[in-house]
N, C-alpha and C positions, 0 to 999 in steps of 0.2 A: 325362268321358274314359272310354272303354270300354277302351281297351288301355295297355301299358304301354311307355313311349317309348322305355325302354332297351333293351327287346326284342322293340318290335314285336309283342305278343302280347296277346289277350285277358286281363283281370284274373282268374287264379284262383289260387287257392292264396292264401299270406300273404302279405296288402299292408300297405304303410305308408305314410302320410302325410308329404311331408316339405316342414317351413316352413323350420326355422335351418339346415340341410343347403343349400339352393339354393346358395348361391355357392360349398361346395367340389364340388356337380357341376360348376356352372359352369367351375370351373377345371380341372377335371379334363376337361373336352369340350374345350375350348381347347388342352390341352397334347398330345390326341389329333388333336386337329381333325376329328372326327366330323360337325360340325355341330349337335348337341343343345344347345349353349350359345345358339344363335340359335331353336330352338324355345322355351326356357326364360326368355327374354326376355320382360318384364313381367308375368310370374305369381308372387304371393305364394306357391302351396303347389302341392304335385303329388303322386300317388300311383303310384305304384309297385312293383313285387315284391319282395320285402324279402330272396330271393337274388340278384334283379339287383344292391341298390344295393349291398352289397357287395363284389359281384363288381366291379361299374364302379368303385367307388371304390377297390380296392384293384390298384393298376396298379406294382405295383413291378416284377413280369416285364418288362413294357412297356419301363419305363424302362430295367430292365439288358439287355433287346434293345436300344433305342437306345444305349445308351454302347457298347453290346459294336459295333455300328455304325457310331457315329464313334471306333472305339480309343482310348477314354476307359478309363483303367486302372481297374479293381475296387479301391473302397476296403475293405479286412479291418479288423476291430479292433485287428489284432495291430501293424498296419503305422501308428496313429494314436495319440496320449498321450492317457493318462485326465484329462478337463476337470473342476478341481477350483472348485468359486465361491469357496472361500474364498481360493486361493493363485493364482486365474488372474483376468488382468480381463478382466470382461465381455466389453468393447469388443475390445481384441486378441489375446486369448487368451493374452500373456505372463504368465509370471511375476513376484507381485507385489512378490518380494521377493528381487529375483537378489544373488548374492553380490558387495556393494559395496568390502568388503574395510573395517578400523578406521580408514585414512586418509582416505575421503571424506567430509567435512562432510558433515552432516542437511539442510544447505537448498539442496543439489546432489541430495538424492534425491527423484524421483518421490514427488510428494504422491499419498496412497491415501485412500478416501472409503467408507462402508460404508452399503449400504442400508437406507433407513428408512421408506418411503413402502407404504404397502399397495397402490397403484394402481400402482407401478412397471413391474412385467412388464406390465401393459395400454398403459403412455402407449411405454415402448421398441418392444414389436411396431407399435403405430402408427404411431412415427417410423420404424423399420424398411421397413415397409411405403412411406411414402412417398418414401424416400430411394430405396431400392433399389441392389444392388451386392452384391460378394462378401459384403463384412464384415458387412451387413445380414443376407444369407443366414446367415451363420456364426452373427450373435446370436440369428437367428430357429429355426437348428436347438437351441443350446445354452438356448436358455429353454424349447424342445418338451420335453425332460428334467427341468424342476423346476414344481412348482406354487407354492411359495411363496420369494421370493429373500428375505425378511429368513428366515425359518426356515435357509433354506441358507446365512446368513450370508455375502452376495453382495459383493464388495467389485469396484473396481473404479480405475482412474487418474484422475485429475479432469482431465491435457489430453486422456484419452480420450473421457471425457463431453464434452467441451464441443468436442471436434471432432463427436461425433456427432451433437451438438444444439447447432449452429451457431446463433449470435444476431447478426440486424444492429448492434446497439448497440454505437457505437464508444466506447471510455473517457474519460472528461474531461465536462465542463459539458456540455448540448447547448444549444451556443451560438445555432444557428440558431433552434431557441426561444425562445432565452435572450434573444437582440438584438431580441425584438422584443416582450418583456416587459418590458426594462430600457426601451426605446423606450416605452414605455407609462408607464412610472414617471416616465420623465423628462418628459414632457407634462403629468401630473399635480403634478408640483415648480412647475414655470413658471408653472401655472394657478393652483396654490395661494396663498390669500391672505397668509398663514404666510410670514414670511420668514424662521424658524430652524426648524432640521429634528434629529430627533435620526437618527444611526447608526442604531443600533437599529430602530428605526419604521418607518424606511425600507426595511431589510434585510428586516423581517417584510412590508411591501407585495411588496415585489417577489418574494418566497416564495409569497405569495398571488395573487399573478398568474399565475406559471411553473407553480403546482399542485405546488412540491416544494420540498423544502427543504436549497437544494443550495446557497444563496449564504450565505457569512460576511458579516459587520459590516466585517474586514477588506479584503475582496474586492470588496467594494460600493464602499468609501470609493476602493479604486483606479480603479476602473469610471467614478466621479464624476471624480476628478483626471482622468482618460484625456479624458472629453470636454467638463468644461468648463475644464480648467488652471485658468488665473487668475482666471477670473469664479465661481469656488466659494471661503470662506476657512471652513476646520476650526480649532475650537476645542476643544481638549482641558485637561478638569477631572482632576486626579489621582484616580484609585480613582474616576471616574465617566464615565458614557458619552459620547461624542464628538457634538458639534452641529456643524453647515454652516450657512451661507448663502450667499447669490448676491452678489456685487459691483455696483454700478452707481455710475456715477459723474456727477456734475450736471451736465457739461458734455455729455452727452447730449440732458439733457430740454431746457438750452439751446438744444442744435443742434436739436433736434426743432420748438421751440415759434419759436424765432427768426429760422429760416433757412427750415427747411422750409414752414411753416404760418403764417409772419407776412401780416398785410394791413393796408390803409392804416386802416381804420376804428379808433380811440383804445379805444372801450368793450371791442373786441374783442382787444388790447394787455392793457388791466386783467385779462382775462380768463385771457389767455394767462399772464399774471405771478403769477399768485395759483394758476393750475394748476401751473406750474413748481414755485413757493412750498411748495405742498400734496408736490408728488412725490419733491419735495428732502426734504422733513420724512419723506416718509414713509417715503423710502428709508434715512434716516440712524436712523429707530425698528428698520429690518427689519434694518437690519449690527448693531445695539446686542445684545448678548451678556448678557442677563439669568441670574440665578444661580436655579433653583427647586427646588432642597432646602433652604433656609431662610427663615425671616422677621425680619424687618426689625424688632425690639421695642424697644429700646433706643437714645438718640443722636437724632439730627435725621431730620424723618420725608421734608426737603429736598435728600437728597444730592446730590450731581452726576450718579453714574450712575446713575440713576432715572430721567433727562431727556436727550434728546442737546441738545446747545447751541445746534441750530438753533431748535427747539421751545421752547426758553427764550430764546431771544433773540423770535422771535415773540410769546413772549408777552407777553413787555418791552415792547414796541412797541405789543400791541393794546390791554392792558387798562395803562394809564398814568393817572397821579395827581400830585397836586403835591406831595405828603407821601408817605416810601414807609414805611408803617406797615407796622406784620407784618398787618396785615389784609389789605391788598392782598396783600403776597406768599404769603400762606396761599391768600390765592384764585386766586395764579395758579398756585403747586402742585400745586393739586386739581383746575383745569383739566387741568392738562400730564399728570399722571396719568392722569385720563380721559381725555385722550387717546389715551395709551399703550397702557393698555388697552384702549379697542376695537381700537385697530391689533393687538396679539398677545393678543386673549382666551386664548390657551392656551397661554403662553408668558411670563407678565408676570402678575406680581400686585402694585398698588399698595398701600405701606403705610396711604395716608393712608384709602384703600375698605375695606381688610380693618379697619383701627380702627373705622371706622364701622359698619361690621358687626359687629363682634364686639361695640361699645356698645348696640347696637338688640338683639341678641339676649341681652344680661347684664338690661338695665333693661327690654328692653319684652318679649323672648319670644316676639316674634310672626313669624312665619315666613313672615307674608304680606304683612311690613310689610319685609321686608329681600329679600324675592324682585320687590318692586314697586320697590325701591330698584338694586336689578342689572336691572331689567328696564330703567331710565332710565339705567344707564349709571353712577349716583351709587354702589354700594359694592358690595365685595363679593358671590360668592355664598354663598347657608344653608350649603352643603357644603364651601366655605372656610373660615367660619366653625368649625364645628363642626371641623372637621383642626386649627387653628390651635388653638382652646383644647385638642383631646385632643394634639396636638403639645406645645404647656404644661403639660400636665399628665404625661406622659410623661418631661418633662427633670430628670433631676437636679437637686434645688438645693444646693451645697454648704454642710455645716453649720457654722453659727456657732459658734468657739472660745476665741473672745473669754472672756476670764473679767468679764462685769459682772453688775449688781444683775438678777436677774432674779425676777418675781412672778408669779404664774398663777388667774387665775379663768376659774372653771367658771358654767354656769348651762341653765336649761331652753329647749329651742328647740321651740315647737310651729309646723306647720304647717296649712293649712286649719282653721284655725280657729274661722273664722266658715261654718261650714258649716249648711244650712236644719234640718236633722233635728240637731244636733248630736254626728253621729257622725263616723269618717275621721279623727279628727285624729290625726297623727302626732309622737309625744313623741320626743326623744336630747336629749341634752347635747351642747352647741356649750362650745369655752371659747376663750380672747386666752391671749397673756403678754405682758407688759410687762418692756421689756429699758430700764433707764438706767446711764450715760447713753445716748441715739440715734446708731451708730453708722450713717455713712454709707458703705453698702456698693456698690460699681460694678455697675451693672446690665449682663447681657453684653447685646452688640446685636444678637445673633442667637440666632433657636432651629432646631432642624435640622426639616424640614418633616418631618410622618409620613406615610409612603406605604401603600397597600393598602386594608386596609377601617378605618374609621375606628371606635372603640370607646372610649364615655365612662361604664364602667359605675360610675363612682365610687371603683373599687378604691382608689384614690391619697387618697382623701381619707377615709379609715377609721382608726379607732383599736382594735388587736384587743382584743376584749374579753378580760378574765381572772376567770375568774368566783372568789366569795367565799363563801369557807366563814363562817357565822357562828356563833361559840362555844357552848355551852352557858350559859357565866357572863358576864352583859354585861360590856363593860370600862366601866360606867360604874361600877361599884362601886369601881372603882380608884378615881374618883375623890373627891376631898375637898373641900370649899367649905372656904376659910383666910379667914382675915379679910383687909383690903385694905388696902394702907398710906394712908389716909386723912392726909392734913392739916386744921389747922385753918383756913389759909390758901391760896387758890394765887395765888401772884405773878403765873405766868402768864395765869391770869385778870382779875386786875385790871387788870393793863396793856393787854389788852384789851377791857377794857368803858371803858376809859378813853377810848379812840379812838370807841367806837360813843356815845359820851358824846357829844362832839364832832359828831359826826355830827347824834345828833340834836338838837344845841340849832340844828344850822342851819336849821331848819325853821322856829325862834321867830326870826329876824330880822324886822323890816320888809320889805314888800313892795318899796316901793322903792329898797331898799338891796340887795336880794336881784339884783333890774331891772338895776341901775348895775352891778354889782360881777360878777354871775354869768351874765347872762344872763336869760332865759324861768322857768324851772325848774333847782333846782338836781338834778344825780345820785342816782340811786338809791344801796342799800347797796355792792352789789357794784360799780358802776362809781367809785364814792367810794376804798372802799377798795383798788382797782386804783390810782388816781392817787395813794394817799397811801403805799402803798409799793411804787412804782415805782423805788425805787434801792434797795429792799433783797433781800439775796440771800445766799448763790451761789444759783444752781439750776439742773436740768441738766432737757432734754425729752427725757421717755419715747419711745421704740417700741412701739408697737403691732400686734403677729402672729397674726392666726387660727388657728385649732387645728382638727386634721379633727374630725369628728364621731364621738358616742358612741353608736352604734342601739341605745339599750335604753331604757327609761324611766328618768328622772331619781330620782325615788323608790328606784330596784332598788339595792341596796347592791351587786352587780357592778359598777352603772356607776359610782359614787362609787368603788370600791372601784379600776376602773381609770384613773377619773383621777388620785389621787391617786399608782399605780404612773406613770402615763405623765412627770407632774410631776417624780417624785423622778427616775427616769429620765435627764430630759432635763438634771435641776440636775448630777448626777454627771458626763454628758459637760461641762457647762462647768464643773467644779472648783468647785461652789459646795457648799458644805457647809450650809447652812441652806436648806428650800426652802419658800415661802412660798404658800399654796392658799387663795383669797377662796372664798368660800360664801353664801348666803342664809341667814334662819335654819333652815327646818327642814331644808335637805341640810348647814349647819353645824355642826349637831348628831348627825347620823349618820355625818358624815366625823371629826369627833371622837370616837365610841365607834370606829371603826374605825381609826382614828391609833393608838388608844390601846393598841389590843391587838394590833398586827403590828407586831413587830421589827423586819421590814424597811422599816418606814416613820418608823422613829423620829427624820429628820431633817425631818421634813414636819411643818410649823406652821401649823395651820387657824386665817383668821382670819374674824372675822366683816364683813359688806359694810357699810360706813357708810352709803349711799344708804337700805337697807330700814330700818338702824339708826333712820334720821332722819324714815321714813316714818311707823313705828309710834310714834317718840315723839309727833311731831303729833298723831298718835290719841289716845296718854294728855292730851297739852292738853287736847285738847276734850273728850277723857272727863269730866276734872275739873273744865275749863267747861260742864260741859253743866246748863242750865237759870241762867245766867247773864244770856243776851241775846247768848252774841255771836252764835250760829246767824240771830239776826233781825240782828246789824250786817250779816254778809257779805252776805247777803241783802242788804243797799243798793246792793251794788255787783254780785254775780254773780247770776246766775239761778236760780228757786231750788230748781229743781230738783239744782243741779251744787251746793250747800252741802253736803248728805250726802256727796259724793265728796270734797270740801274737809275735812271734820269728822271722815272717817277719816284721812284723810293719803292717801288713795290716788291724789288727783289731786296730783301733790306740786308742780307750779311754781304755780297757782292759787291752792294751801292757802298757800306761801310768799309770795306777793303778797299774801295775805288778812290774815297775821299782821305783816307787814310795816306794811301802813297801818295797822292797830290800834295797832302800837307807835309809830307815830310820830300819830296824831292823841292818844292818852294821851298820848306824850310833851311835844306842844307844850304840851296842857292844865296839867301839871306845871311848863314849865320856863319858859315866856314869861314871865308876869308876874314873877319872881322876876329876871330877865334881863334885860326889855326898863328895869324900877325901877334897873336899877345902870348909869348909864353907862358904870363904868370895863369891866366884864364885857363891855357890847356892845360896845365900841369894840375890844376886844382880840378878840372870840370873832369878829367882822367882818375883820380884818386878820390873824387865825390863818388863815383858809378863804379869803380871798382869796390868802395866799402859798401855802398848801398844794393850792390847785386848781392854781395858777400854777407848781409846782413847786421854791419858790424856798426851802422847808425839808422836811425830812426828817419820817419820824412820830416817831421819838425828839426833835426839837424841839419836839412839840405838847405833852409833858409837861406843864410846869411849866401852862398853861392847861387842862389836858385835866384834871388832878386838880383842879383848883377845879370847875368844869363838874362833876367826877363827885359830889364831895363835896359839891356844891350841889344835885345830884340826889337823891343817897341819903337828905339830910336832910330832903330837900321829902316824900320816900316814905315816911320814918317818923314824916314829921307827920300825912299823911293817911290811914296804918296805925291811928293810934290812933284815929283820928273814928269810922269804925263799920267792920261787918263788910264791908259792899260793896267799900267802898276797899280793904280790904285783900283781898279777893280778885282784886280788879284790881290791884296790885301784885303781887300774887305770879304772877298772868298773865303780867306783865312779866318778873319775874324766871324764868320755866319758858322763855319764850321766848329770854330771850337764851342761853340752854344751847343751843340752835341754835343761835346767831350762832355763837358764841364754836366748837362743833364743826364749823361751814362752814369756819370762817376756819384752825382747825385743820388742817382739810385741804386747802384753798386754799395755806396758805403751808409746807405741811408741819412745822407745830411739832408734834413729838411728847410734850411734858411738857402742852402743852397739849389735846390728843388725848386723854389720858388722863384728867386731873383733868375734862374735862368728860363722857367717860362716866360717874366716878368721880358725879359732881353729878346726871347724868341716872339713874341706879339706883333711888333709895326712889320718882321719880314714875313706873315702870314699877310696881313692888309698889304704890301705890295706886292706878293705873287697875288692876288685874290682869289686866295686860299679862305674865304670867306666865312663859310662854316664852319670850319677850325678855328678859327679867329674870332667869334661869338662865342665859340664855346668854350674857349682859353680864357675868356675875361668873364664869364659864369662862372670857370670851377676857382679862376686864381679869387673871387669874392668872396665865393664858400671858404676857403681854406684861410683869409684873415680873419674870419668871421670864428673860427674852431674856439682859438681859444675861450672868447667868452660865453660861448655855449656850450661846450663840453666839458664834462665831468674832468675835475685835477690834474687825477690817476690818469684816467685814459689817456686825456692831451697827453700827460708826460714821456708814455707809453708810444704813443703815436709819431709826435715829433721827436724829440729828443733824444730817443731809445732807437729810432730807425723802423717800427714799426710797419709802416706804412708800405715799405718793399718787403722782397718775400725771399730769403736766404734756404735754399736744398741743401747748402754743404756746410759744412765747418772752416769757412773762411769767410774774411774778414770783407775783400772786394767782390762780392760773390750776391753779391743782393740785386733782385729783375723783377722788371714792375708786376703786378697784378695779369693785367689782361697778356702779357706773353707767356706769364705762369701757364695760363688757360691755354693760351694756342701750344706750347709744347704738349700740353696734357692729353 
């Protein structure tokens, strides 16, 4: 371009470039009507003399020749109000705050609104601009006077803004979208295999459909009644969410299969009946109203609504028997259950599936053995499982206030044990209590289900440690070894080896006297002495309770140190004033320096475990049999390699089978000949064990034959004492061993006087095997336990000794009582 448009004239002098200028030449030729807006048409830039664009641009003369043209009055400043942003609105230039006077209520006056947006004056000129009209002009002159409207603190009416920035959207739901979302949901109900729906679920689909979240739980549930009335039925749980389902009713499927779709062909009838059959069933599963915030643990695992009674009569009918044994109806349970559940996998959890699941994953652990079991339909899912025990573990159990005999042993729990390198293994302390008598306490039959993420970090099953200061000055210096109240006799003893008297001379019968009268073989010890006192008593059965776990090493005097706290503890909440703590020996010996020296523990009485008691005595036997022969007798019978583990005591029912037949193959050799020469003796010791297997006298009537028998023994043994030194160290083998018997039987029938006189006898053969630590520890607990009576409470002593207390009876019988700490190790 050589010249310049505005004036026609060749380029000289000072020119300018002008790009962002175009459109107000533009408007400025337009409002002239020069024509230049039509030359200026599709060029980005143009040059020009930079007194033309001035001049052209500034056309205010112009203008006040046209108004002075059409007698458009001159506006003056003088003749116009000063436009204030803060006290005028924007939009119509009133006043924002005319005088309302104190009697017009606040929510009669124009709401005011104060600008906050940095892009405001650009988005207003725009809609100004497309609006067009006086008022647009008016905002467009009064924003030409401000640069920044929050600085000028701009305020304005809010029904002025929203007239000037008018919005289609009418108020309320937008239904027209709405109907045809809700029309979507509801096509998806029908289709769905799910015949119970929650509110909630529901609400959040149709949210997700519409892309907003504009529909209530409330609003929905009306939406439903609106279009299906009566073929929808709402069940409401107090304090929980609201479920629906759809109605159908059988005389449908009838009319469908009967009327509609009947034909002459019989097979195709069967067909039709067993489809019916099936739709019937399945619609009376899809109305059934299942409860899934709890589970089902307690009570019958068969209830009624578990099943609808179609389903149960079906199944009366398919799986039939001539005997209705609980076998049968367990299995038709477990069917009807599975059934259930496929029909509402997500809505239905059988109890009799989730028990099977939660036994698969207690005893086997396998994860791919209980997902292969849901995958068949047969139990539970892994993640039911795991809910339902952290559910149990979760629930309160309310504690026991009962005031009874309550005891507590502690002991080591390792796991991984048997690991290649022998390292990993993980030591705490596990402990039971034993509560008698066994209170039977009502199980609830529900637990509340846990929702969310599911979390089994153990917490519930810990016992917090309390760590232990240890003195300077051991508390064993307190202690004093006294002398022991020794007898020269124990009654209780005697009366009992009087019976194992007995016992063993029935070994020396005739064989077929033995055939006729007993059978095959007569009873071992302990099944003998079960039948022979089977009416004597009282006796009451133990409870047996797990105890959380101790994470510390067994060894650590903290974790001694908090069991014995946790103990005493628990004895105060049940008003028990003596509390009673089993041990092994070496943590019975460092629970005892530590008894001895905290105050706060001075109702806690360590006892020591009779099971290891009776282990290591077995040891001292064969200590002091060792190099006798008997290592080559057991050898006749066990393997011989497993005699070493018999000869410590460490395999203990082996070593007790082992000493058992020794005593009875000596014993027959002692007592037959001397028995089978006296007719009056066999005749009676024959017709004593025939009535006494047969029940027909008591052990207190064995007496009067039981003391011949013994006294015919004792004297056979100190006739073969004096022959030479063999015999008499097999005698005295005899006599070591029956210090077991008599301490079994002790603890089997709970005689306490007897308990003790047979520690009392077991003592000096600990100091000659030097069995030493045992042997300290034997004369520490036998002190404690003469010492009971004058320290403890009446009741309790009474309870303790005299009552059998102190052993721990599982069953309802009478010889059936086992110490403390083998309670523990079976547990």
């Amino acid at each position: 371009m050589d010249y310049c448009i505005l004036c026609d004239d060749t380029k000289c002098g000072d020119v300018v470039c002008v790009k962002r200028g175009l459109e107000t030449l533009v408007e400025v030729s337009k409002k002239k009507k020069d024509g230049i807006a039509a030359k200026l048409h599709g060029r980005d830039s143009i040059t020009v003399h930079k007194d033309c664009r001035k001049k052209y641009i500034n056309h205010v003369k112009e203008v006040a020749e046209c108004d002075k043209e059409n007698n458009v009055p001159l506006k003056r400043r003088s003749s116009s109000s000063i436009f204030d942003f803060n006290a005028h609105c924007l939009y119509c230039g009133n006043a924002l705050e005319p005088e309302f006077g104190n009697r017009t209520p606040l929510r009669k006056r124009p709401k005011i609104c104060t600008v906050t947006a940095e892009d405001a004056k650009c988005k207003i000129l725009e809609k100004a601009k497309t609006i067009g009209g006086e008022q647009a002009d008016a905002v467009v002159l009064r924003l030409s006077s401000v640069l920044d409207l929050r600085a000028a603190n701009c305020r304005y009416h809010i029904d002025c803004y929203r007239k000037f920035h008018p919005t289609n959207n009418s108020p309320g739901r937008p239904w027209v979208a709405g109907r045809s979302a809700f029309e979507e949901l509801c096509q998806q109900l029908e289709k769905d295999s799910e015949c119970q729906f929650s509110v909630t679920e529901v609400t959040e689909k149709l949210n997700n459909i519409a892309g907003e979240n504009s529909y209530s739980p409330r609003y929905v549930k009306e939406l439903l009644k609106e279009k299906y009335q009566e073929e929808v039925i709402f069940t409401d749980f107090p304090g929980k969410n609201s479920v629906f389902c759809f109605r159908g009713t059988a005389n449908r499927f009838v009319y469908d299969h009967w009327h509609d779709e009947r034909k002459k062909s019989g097979d195709d009838d069967r067909v039709r009946i067993v489809k019916a059959a099936a739709k019937i069933i399945r619609e009376d599963i899809r109305l059934r109203a299942f409860d899934m915030n709890t589970y089902l643990v307690g009570g019958e695992l068969d209830e009624d609504y578990l099943v609808p009674d179609s389903l149960r009569l079906f199944m009366s009918e398919t799986i039939k028997s001539t005997t209705e044994s609980k076998q049968v109806q367990r299995t038709r349970e477990a069917i009807s259950q599975s059934i259930v559940s496929a029909c509402r996998p997500r809505s239905y959890i059988s109890p009799i599936q989730l028990h099977l699941s939660v036994h698969a994953f207690l005893n086997e652990g396998s994860r791919q053995l209980i997902d292969l079991l849901h995958s068949l339909g047969f139990a539970a899912s892994y993640t039911e499982s795991r809910r339902f025990i952290g559910s149990l573990l979760n629930t309160e159990q309310p504690e026991d206030m009962t005031r009874r005999f309550v005891q507590w042993a502690f002991d080591n729990a390792d796991y991984n044990v048997r690991t290649l390198d022998g390292h990993g293994t993980f030591h705490n302390m596990g402990g039971i209590s034993c509560s008698t008598p066994k209170q039977h306490q009502s199980i609830p039959n529900t637990v509340s289900r846990t929702k969310g993420k599911i979390v089994m970090d153990g917490t519930k099953g810990r016992i917090p440690v309390v760590p232990y200061v240890k003195p300077a000055l051991s508390s064993f210096k307190s202690i004093y070894a006294s002398d022991l109240k020794v007898k020269r006799s124990f009654p209780s003893m005697e009366k009992a080896l009087q019976i194992d008297s007995v016992w063993m001379s029935s070994f020396t019968l005739p064989k077929e006297l033995i055939q006729a009268r007993f059978g095959t073989r007569l009873p071992s010890w302990s099944g003998y002495m079960e039948v022979a006192h089977a009416d004597s008593g009282p006796y009451d059965v133990s409870e047996v309770k797990f105890l959380p776990f101790i994470n510390l090493d067994p060894t650590n005097l903290s974790c001694i140190y908090t069991a014995l706290n946790f103990a005493s503890d628990q004895c105060r909440k049940q008003q028990l004033k003596t509390c009673f703590v089993t041990f092994d020996q070496p943590l019975f010996m460092k629970a005892t320096e530590i008894s001895t020296g905290c105050p706060e523990l001075k109702q806690v009485v360590v006892m020591l475990g009779g099971f290891h008691l009776i282990m290591s005595y077995l040891g001292c036997i064969c200590e002091i049999m060792s190099g006798s022969g008997l290592e080559d007798l057991f050898a006749t019978v066990y393997a011989k390699n497993s005699v070493p583990q018999i000869m410590s005591g460490h395999s203990y029912a082996r070593a007790m089978r082992a000493h058992s037949l020794a005593q009875q193959a000596l014993g027959v050799i002692i007592l037959k000949n001397e028995i089978v020469a006296d007719s009056t003796i066999l005749a009676e010791l024959s017709s004593l064990h025939q009535k006494l297997m047969g029940g027909e006298v008591s052990c207190e009537e064995t007496r009067p034959v039981a003391c011949k028998i013994r006294k015919l023994y004792q004297d056979k043994c100190l006739e073969l004492s004096a022959l030479n030194r063999t015999a008499k160290l097999w005698i005295e083998y005899l006599n070591q061993f029956e210090l077991v018997r008599l301490f079994t039987r002790a603890m089997r029938c709970g005689d306490w006087q007897l308990y003790l006189d047979s520690m009392k006898a077991m003592l000096p053969y600990f100091h000659a095997a030097a069995h030493l630590p045992y042997a300290k520890a034997v004369h520490i607990h036998l002190q404690k336990m003469e010492a009971l009576e004058e320290e403890m409470d009446p009741f309790e002593f009474e309870n303790f000794t005299r009552r059998g207390y102190f052993t721990v009876r599982h069953q309802e019988v009478f010889f059936k009582g086992v110490p403390m700490d083998l309670t523990i190790e079976k547990s």
